[in-house]
MDAnalysis code that builds the backbone (N, CA, C; Angstrom):
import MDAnalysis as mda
import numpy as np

u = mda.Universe.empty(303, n_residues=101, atom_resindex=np.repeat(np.arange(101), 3), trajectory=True)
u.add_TopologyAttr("name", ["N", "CA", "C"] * 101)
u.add_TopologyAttr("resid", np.arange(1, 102))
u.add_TopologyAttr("resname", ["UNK", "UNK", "UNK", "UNK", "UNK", "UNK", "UNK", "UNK", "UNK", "UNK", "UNK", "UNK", "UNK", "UNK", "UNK", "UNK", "UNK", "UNK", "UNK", "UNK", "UNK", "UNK", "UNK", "UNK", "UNK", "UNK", "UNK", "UNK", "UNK", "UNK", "UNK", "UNK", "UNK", "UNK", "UNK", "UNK", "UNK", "UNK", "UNK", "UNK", "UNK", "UNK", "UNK", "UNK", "UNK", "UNK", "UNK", "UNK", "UNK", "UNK", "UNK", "UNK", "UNK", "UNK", "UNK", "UNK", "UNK", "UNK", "UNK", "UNK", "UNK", "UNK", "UNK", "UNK", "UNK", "UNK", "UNK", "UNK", "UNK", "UNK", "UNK", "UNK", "UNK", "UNK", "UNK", "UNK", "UNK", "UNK", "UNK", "UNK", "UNK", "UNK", "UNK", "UNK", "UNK", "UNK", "UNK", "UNK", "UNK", "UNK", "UNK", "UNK", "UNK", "UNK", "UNK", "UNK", "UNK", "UNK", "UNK", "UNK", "UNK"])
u.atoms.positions = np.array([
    [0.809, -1.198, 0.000],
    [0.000, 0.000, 0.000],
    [0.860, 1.273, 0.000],
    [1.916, 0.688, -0.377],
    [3.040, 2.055, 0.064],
    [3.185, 2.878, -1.349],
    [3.427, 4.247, -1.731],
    [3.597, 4.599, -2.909],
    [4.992, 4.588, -3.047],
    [5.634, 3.996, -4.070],
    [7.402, 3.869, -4.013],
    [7.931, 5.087, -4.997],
    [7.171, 4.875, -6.174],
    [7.527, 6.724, -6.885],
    [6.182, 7.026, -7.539],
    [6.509, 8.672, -7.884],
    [5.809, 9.466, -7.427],
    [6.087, 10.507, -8.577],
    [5.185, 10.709, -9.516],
    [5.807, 11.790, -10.976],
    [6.030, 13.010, -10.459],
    [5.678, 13.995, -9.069],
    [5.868, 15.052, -9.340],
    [6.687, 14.900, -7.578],
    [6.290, 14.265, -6.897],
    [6.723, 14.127, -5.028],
    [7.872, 13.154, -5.391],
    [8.686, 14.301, -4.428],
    [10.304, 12.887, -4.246],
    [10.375, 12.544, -2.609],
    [10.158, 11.384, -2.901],
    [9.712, 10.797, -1.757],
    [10.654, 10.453, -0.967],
    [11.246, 10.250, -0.273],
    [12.683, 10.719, 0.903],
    [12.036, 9.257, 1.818],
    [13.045, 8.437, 2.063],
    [12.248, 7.244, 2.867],
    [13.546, 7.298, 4.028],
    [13.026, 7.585, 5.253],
    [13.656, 7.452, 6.335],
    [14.236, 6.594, 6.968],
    [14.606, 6.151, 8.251],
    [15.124, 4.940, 8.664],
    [13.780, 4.114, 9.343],
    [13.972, 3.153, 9.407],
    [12.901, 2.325, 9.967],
    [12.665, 2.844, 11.635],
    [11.430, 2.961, 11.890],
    [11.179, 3.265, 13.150],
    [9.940, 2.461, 14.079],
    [10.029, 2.239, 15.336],
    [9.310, 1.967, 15.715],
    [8.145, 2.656, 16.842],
    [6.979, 2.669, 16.424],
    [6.319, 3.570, 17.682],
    [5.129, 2.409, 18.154],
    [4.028, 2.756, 19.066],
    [2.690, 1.897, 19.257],
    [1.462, 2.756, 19.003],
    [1.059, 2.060, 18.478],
    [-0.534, 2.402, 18.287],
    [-1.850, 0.986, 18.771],
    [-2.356, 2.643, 19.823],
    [-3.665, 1.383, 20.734],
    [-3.097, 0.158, 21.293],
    [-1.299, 0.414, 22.040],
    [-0.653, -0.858, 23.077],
    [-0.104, -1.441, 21.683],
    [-0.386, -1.696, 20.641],
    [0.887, -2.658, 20.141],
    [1.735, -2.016, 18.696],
    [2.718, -2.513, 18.815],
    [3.733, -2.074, 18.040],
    [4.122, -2.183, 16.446],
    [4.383, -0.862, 16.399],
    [3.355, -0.817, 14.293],
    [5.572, -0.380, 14.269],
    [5.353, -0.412, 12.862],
    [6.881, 0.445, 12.205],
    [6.225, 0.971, 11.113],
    [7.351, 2.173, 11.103],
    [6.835, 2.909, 9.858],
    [8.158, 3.393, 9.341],
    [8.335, 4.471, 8.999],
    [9.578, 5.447, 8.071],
    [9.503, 6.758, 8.799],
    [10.500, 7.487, 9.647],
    [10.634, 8.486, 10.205],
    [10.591, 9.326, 9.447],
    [9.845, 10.427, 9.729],
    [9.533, 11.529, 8.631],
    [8.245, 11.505, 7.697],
    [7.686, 10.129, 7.512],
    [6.798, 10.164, 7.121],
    [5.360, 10.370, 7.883],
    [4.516, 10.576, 7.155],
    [3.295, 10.357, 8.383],
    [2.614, 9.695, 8.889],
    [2.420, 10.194, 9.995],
    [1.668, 8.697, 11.164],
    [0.800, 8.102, 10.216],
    [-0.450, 8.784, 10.004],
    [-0.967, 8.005, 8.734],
    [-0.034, 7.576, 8.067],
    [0.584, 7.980, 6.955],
    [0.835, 7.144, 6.458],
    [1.169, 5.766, 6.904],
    [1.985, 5.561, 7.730],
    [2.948, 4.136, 8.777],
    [1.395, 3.644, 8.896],
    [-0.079, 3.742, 9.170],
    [-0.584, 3.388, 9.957],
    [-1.593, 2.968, 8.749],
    [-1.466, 3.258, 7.594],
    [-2.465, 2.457, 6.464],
    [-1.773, 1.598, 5.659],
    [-0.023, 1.943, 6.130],
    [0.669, 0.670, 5.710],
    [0.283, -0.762, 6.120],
    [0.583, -0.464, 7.681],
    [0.079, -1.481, 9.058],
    [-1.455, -2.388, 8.597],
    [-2.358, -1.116, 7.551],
    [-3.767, -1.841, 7.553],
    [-4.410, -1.265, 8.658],
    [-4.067, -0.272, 9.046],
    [-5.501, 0.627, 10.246],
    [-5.868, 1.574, 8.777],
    [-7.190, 1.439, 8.846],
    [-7.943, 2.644, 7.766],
    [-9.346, 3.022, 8.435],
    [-9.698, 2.710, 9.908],
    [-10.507, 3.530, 10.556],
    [-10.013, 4.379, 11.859],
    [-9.385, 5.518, 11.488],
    [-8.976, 6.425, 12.544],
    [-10.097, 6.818, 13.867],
    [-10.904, 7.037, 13.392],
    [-11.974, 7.023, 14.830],
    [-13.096, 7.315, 14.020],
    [-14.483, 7.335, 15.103],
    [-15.801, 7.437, 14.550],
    [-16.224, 8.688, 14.452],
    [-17.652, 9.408, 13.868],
    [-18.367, 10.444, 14.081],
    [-18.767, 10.500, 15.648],
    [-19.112, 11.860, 16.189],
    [-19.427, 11.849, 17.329],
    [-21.165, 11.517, 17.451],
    [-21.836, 11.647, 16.442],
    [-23.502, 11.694, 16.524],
    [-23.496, 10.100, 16.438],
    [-23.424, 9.754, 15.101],
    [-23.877, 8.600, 14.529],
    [-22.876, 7.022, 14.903],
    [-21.813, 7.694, 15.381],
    [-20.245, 6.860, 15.631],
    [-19.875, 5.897, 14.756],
    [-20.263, 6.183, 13.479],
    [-19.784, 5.609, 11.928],
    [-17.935, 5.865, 11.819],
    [-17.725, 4.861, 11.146],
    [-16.219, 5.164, 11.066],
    [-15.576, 5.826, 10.613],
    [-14.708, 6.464, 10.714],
    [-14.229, 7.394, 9.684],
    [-12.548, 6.557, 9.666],
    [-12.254, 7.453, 7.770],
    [-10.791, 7.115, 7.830],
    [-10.590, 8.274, 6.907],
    [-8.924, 7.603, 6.292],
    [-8.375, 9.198, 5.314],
    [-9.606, 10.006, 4.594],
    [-9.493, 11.293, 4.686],
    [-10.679, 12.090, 3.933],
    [-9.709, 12.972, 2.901],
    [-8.901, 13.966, 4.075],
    [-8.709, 15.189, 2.987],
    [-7.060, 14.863, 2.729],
    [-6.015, 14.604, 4.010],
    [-4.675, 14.377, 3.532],
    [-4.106, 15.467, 4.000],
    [-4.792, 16.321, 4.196],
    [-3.459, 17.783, 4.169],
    [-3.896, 18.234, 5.224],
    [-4.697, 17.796, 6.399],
    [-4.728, 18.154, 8.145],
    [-5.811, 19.411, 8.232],
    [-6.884, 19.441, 7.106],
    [-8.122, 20.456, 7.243],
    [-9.247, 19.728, 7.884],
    [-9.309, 18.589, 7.697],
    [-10.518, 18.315, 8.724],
    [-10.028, 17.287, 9.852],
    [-11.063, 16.741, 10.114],
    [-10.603, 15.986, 11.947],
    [-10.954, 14.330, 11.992],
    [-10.772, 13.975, 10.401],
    [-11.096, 12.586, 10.439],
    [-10.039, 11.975, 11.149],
    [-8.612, 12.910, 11.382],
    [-7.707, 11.503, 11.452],
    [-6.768, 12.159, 12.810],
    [-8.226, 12.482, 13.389],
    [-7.664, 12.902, 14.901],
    [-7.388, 11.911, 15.877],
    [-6.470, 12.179, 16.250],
    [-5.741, 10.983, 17.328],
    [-5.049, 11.547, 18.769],
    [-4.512, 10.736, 19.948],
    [-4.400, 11.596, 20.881],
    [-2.292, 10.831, 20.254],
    [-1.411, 11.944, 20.605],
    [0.187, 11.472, 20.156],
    [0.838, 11.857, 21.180],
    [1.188, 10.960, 21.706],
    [2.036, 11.248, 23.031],
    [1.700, 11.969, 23.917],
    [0.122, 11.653, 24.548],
    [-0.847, 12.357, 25.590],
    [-1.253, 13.103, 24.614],
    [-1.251, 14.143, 23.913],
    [-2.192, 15.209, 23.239],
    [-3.064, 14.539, 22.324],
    [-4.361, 15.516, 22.681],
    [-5.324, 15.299, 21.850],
    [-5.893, 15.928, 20.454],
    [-6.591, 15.293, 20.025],
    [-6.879, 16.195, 18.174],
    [-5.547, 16.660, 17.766],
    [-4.743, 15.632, 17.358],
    [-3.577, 15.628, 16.394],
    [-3.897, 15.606, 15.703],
    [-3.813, 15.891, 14.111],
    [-3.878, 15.366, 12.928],
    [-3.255, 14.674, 12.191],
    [-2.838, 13.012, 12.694],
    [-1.988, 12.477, 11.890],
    [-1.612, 12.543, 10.415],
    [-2.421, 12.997, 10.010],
    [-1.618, 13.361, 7.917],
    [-0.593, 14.078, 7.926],
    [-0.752, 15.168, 8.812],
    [0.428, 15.836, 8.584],
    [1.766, 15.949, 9.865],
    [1.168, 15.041, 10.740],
    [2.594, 14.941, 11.585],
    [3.091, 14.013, 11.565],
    [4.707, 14.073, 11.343],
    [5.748, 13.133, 10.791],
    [5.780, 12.765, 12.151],
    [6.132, 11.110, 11.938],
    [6.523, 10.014, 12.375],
    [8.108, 9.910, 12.871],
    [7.795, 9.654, 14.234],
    [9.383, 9.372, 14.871],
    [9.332, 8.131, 15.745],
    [10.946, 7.834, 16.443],
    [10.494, 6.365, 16.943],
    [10.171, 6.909, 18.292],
    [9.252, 5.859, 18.693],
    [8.559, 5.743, 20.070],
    [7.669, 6.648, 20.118],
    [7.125, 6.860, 19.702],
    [5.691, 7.562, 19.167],
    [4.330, 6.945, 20.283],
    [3.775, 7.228, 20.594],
    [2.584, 6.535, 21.437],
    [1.533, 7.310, 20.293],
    [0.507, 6.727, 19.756],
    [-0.527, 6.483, 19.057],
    [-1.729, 6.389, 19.419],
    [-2.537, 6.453, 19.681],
    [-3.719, 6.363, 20.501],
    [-5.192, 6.873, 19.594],
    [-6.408, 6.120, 19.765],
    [-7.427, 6.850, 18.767],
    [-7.929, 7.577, 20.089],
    [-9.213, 8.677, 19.315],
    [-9.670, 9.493, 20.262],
    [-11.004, 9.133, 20.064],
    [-12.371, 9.267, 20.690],
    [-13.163, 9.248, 20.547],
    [-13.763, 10.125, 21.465],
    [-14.704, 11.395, 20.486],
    [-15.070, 12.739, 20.768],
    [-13.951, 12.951, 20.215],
    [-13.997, 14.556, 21.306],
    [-12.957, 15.525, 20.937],
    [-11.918, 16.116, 21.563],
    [-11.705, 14.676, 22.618],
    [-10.390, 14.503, 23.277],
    [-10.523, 15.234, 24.213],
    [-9.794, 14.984, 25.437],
    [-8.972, 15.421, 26.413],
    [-7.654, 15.605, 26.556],
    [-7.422, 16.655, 27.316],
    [-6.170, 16.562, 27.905],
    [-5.644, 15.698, 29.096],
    [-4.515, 14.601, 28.871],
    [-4.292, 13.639, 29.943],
    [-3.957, 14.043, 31.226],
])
């Protein structure tokens, strides 16, 4: 599921890293984004709606809406699309609109 090239993005692949998501232990590419590492892995439901609690996953990509809000190392409503991936990362889904730990 990974994109390897890319006609107009030069894609820069980092060193292998390891972080957890929801207690167990995913790898991804440092620098890249949590999403990304995390639809490699095969997670493609980041959390639910708050009314209906339907699933949600990738929508927009570029960190404008709140499908792919997550809590990252205690903080809440991250937007994994656009925050790069480092090792030891704690991962966590949110459901609502988070707290502070």
């Amino acid at each position: 599921m990974r994109i390897q090239d890319h006609p107009i993005l030069e894609l820069k692949k980092g060193s292998r890293v390891k972080f957890t998501f929801n207690g167990q232990e995913v790898y991804g590419y440092e620098g890249e984004s949590i999403l990304a590492a995390l639809h490699d892995a095969g997670v493609y439901v980041l959390s639910h709606s708050q009314k209906m609690h339907r699933p949600r996953g990738l929508f927009c990509a570029i960190g404008h809406c709140s499908s792919c809000s997550m809590r990252v190392n205690g903080v809440p409503n991250v937007r994994v699309c656009v925050e790069s991936l480092r090792e030891g990362m704690t991962v966590e889904t949110q459901e609502g609109k988070g707290e502070l730990a």
